[in-house]
C-alpha positions as CSV (number, residue, x, y, z in Angstrom):
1,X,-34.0,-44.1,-65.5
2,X,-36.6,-42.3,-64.3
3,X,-38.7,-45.9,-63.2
4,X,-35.4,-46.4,-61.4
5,X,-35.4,-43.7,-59.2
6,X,-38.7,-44.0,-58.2
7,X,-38.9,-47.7,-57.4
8,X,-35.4,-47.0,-55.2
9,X,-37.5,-43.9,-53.1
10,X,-40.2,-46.3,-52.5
11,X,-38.0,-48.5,-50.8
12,X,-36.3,-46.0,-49.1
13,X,-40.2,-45.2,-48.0
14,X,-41.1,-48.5,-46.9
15,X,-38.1,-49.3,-45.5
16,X,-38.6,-45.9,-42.7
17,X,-42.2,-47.0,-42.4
18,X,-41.2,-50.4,-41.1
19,X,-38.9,-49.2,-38.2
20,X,-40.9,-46.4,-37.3
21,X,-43.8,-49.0,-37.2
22,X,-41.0,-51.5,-35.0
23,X,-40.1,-48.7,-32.7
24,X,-43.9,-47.5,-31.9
25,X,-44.7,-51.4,-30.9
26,X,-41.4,-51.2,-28.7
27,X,-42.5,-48.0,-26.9
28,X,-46.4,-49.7,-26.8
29,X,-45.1,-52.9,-24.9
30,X,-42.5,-50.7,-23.0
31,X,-45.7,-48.6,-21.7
32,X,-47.4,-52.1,-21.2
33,X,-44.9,-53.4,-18.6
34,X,-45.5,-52.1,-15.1
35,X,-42.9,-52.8,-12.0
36,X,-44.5,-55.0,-9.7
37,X,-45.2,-53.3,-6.1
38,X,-43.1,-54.4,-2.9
39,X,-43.3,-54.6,0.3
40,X,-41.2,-52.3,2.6
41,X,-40.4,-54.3,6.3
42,X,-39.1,-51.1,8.0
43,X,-41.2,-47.3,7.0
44,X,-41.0,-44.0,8.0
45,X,-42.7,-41.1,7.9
46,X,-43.1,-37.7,8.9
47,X,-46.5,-36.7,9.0
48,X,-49.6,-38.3,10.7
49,X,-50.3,-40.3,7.7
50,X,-49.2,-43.3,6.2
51,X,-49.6,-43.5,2.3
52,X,-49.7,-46.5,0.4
53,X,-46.1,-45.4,-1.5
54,X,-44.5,-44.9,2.3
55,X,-45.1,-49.1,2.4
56,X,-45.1,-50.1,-1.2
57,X,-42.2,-49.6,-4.2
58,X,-43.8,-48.5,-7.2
59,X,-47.1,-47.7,-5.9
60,X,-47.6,-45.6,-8.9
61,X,-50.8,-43.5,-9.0
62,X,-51.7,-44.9,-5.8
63,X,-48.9,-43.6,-3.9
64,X,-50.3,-40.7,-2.3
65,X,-53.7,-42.4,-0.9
66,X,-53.7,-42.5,2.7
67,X,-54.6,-45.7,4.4
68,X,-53.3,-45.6,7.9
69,X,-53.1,-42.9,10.9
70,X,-49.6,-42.6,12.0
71,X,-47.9,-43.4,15.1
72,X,-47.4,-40.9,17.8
73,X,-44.3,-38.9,17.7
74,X,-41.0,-40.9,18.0
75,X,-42.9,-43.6,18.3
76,X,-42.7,-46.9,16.1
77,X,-45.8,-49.6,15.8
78,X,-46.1,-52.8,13.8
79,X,-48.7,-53.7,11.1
80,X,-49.7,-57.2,10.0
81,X,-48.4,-57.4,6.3
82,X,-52.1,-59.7,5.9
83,X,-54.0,-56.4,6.8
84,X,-52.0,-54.6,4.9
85,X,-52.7,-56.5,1.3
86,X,-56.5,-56.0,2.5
87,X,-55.8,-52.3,2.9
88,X,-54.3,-52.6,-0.5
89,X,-57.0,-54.2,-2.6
90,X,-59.5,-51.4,-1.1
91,X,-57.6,-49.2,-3.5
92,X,-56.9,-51.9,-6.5
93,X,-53.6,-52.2,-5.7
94,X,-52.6,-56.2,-5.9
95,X,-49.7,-58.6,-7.0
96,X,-47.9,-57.2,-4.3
97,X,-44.5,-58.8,-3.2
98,X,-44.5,-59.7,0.5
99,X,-40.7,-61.2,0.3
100,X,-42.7,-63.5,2.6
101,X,-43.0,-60.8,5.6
102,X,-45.5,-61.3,8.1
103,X,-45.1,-57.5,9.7
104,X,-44.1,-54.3,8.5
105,X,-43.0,-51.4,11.4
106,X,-43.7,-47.9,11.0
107,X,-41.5,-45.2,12.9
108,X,-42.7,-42.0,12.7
109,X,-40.3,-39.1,12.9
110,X,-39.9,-36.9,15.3
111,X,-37.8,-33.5,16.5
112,X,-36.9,-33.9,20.6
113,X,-37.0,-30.9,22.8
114,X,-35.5,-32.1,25.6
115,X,-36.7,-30.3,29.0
116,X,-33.5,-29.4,30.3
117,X,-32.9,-27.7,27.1
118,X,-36.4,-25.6,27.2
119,X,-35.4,-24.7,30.5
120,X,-32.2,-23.0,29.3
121,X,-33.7,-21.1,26.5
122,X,-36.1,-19.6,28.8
123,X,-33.6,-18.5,31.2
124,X,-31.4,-16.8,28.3
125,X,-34.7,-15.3,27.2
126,X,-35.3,-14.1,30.8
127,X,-31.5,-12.9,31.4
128,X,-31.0,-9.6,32.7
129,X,-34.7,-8.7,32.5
130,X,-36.2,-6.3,34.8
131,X,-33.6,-7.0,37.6
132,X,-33.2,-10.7,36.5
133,X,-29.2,-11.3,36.6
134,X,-27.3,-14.1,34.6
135,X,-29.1,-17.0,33.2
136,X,-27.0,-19.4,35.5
137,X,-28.2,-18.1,38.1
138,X,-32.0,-18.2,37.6
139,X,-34.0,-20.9,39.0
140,X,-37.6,-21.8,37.2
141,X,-40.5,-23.5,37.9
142,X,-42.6,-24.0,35.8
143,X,-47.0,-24.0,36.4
144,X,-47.0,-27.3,34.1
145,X,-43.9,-29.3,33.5
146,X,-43.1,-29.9,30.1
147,X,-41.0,-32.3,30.0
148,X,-39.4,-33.8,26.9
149,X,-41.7,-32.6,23.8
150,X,-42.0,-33.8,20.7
151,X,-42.9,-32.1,17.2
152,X,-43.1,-33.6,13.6
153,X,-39.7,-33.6,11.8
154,X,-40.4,-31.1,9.7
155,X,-39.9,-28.4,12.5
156,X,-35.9,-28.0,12.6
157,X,-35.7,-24.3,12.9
158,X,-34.1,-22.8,16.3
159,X,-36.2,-22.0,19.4
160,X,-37.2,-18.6,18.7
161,X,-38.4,-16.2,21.6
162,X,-41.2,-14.2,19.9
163,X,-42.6,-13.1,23.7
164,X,-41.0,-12.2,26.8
165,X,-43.1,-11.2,29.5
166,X,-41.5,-10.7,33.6
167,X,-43.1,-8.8,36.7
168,X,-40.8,-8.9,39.1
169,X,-43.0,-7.9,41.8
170,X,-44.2,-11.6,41.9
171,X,-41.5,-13.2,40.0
172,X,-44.1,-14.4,37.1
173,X,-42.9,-14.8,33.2
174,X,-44.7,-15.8,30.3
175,X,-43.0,-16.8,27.3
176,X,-43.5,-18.1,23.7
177,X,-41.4,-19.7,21.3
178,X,-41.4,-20.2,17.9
179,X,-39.9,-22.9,15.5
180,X,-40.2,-22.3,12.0
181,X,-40.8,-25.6,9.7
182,X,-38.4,-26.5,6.7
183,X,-41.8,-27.5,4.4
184,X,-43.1,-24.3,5.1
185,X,-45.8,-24.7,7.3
186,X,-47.0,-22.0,9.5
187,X,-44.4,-21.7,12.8
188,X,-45.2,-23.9,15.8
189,X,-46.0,-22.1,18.8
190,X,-44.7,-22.8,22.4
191,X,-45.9,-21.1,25.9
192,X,-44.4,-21.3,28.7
193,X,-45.6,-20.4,32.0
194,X,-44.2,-20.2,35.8
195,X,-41.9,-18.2,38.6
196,X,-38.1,-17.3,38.1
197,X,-36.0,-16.4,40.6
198,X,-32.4,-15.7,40.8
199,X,-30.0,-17.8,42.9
200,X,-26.4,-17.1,44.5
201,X,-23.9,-19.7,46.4
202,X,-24.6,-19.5,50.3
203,X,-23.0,-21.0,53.1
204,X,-25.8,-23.2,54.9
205,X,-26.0,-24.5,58.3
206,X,-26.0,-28.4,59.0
207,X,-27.0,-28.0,62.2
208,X,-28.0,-25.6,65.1
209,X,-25.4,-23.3,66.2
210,X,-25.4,-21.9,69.9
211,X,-24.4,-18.1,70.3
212,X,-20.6,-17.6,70.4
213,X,-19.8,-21.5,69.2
214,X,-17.2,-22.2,66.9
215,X,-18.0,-23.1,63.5
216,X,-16.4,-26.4,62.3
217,X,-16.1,-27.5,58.7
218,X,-18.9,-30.0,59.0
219,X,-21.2,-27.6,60.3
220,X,-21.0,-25.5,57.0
221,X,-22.3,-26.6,53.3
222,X,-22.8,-24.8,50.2
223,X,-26.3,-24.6,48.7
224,X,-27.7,-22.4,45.9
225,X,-30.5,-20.1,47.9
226,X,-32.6,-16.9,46.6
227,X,-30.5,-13.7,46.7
228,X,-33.6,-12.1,48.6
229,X,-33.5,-14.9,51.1
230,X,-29.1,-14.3,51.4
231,X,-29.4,-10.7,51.1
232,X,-26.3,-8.3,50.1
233,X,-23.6,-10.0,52.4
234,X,-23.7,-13.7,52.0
235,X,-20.7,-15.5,53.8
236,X,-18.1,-17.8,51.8
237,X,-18.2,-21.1,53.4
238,X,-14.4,-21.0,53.5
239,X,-14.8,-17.1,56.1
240,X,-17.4,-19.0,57.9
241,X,-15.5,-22.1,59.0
242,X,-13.6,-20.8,62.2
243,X,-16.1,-17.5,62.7
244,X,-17.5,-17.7,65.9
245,X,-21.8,-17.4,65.7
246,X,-22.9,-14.2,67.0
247,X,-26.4,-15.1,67.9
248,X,-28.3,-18.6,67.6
249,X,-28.7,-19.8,64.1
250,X,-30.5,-22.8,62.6
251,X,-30.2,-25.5,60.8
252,X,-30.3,-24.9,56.9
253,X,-30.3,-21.2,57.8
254,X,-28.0,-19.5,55.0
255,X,-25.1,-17.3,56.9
256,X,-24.8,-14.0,56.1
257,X,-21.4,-12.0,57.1
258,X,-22.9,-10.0,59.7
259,X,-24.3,-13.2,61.9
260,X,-20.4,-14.3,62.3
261,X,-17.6,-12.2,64.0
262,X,-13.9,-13.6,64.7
263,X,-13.9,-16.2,68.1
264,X,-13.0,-14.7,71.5
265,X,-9.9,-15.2,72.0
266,X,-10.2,-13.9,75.9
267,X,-13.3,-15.1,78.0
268,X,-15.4,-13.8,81.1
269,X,-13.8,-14.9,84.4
270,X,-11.1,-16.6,82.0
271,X,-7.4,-16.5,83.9
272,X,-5.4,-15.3,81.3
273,X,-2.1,-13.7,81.1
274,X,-0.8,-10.3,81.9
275,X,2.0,-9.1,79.3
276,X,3.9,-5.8,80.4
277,X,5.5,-4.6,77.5
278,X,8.0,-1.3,77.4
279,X,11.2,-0.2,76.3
280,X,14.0,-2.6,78.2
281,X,11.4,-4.0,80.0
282,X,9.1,-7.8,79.5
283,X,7.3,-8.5,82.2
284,X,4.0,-11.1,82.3
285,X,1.5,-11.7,85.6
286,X,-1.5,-13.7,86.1
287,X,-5.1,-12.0,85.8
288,X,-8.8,-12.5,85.3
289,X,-10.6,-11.5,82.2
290,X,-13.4,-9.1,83.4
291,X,-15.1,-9.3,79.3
292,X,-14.9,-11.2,76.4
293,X,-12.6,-9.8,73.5
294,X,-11.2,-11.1,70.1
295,X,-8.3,-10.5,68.3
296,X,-7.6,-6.3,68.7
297,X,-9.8,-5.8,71.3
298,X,-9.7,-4.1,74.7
299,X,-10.4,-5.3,77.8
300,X,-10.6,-5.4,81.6
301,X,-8.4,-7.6,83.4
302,X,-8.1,-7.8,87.2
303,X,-4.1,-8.3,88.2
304,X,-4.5,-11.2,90.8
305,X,-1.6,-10.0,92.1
306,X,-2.5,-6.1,93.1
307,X,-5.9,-6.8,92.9
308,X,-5.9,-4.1,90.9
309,X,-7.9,-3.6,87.4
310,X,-6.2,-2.4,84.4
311,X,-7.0,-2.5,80.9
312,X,-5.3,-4.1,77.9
313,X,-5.5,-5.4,74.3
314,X,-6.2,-9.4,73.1
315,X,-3.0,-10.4,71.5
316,X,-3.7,-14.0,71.3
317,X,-5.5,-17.3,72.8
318,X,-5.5,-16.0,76.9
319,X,-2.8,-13.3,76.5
320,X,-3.2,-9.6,76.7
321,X,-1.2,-6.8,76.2
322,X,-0.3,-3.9,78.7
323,X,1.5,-1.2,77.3
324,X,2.9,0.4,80.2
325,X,3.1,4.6,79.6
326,X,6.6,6.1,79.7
327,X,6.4,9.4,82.4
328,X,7.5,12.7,80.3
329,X,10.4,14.3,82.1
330,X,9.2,17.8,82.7
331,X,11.1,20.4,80.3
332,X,13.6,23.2,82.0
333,X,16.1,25.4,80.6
334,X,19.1,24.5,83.1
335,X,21.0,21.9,83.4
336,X,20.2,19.8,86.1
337,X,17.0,20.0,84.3
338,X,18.3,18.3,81.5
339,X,20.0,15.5,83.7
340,X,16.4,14.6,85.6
341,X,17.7,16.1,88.7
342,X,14.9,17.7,90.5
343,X,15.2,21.8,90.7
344,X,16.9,23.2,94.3
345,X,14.1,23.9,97.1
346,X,13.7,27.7,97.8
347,X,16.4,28.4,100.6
348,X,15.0,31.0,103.6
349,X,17.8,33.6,104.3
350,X,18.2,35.6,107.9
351,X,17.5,39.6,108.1
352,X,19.7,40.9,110.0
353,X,19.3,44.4,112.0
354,X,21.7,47.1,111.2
355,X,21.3,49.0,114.4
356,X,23.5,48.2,117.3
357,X,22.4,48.2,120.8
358,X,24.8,50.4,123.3
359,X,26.8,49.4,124.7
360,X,26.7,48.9,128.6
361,X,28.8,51.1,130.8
């Protein structure tokens, strides 16, 4: 009984041997087998290097040698897949499937910072500084045009303004940015330098304008200018149109409010005509305007008629007003008074001598 048991346990034994035996050989030829490397046709990468596991599958070991130098940023370049396999061999990496390429390209990554874009974030960084107003309305130039710029992939954080410098005695700034990087890589740092300014809607001359013209609608356009160059009272092109100039002006001049007043609607030695206006009574003449006048104003006009000068007020295109007075009747007590009758003259009265002469005998 006892010979029993044991022969069965040393079955049992040899029996476990075996398979763990079977299942180390397994795991031996498993480790034995490697995946052969392939060639990638299209590669990216992010960095300046290019390893030999961004162009190879199962590069193993090998994958983090460098071998190539990048393209430049957002830029893609080709590589002959027989240089390659040279490249390859340098680091004893061989059997490599081709898939019967002849050329592998090689993009490298890149995060765009368009120039319009810096150009905003500088003004939002500049808004309302030291007398700066909103950052519509500033205009900037810049010492060195940046452009569209590019930086490696990694950098995806926001523009950050980390210095904001603005004299406005000259109009300078000077500001840095930084963008953090999502690999953790020390910021990247951008300076920008040039002049802001800040800009308001004027009404601009096309042309020259003559003192006391008329300005049409073509004569006026709207153009974004310097508030310093406008000034406090900059004219709407839609009050300008129909203003009448009141001095020269040039071309491409901006127009402020106080370089316009309303057209003449009476001119010098103009015949224009005489309106006599009172109660129950409407009665016009011919004159001559002695001055100029607009709308509301008075002026001299000479009645051809009496040859007389009187003065009125410009009601319209030639026409002016003379408000004739109405006499104030004088006031009395009595009643012819009251009617407008004039008062009695003073009437001289006789003395006569009491005393009588005598008689004649």
């Amino acid at each position: 009984m006892i010979a029993r048991t044991l022969l069965l346990a040393t079955a049992l034994i040899a029996a476990s041997s075996a398979a763990a035996v079977a299942q180390t050989q397994d795991t031996f030829a498993n480790r034995n087998v490697i995946a052969a490397p392939v060639l990638r046709a299209n590669v990216q990468v992010s960095s300046d290097l290019v390893r030999i596991g961004d162009i190879i599958d199962n590069a193993g070991s090998a994958a983090q040698i460098a071998i190539y130098r990048a393209p430049d940023l957002g830029t893609t370049g080709s590589l002959p897949v027989a240089q390659v396999l040279n490249a390859l061999r340098a680091h004893q990496v061989i059997g490599v499937d081709t898939r019967e390429l002849k050329e592998i390209s090689v993009t490298r990554l890149a995060r765009t910072l368009e120039g319009k874009d810096i150009e905003l974030q500088i003004a939002r960084a500049l808004e309302r500084r030291n007398g700066l107003g909103d950052a519509a309305n500033l205009s900037l130039t810049f010492d060195r045009d940046p452009g569209d710029l590019r930086l490696d992939a990694g950098y995806a954080g926001a523009m950050q303004a980390a210095i904001v410098r603005y004299d406005n005695r000259n109009g300078r700034f000077d500001v840095t940015f930084e963008i953090g990087s999502e690999s953790g890589a020390a910021a990247a740092k951008l300076r920008f330098t040039g002049t802001a300014i800040e800009t308001v809607e004027a009404a601009v001359l096309a042309r020259n304008v003559e003192r006391n013209e008329i300005l049409k609608s073509s004569d006026v356009m709207v153009e974004r200018r310097p508030k310093a160059e406008v000034g406090a009272d900059p004219a709407a092109r839609d009050r300008a149109v129909g203003m009448q100039a009141r001095r020269q002006l040039r071309a491409g001049q901006a127009i402020r409010t106080a370089d316009l007043v309303k057209p003449d609607l009476v001119q010098r030695d103009q015949n224009v005509t005489l309106i006599y206006d009172a109660p129950g009574i409407y009665l016009t003449m011919r004159g001559k305007a002695l001055d100029n006048g607009t709308e509301g104003d008075v002026v001299s006009v000479m009645n051809l008629q009496s040859k007389r000068t009187v003065s009125g007020t410009v009601i319209g295109r030639g026409q002016v007003s003379i408000t004739m007075a109405v006499p104030q009747r004088p006031q009395t007590s009595d009643a012819a008074s009251s009617l407008g009758a004039a008062p009695p003259a003073p009437v001289a009265v006789a003395t006569v001598n009491p005393t009588v002469a005598p008689k004649t005998e």
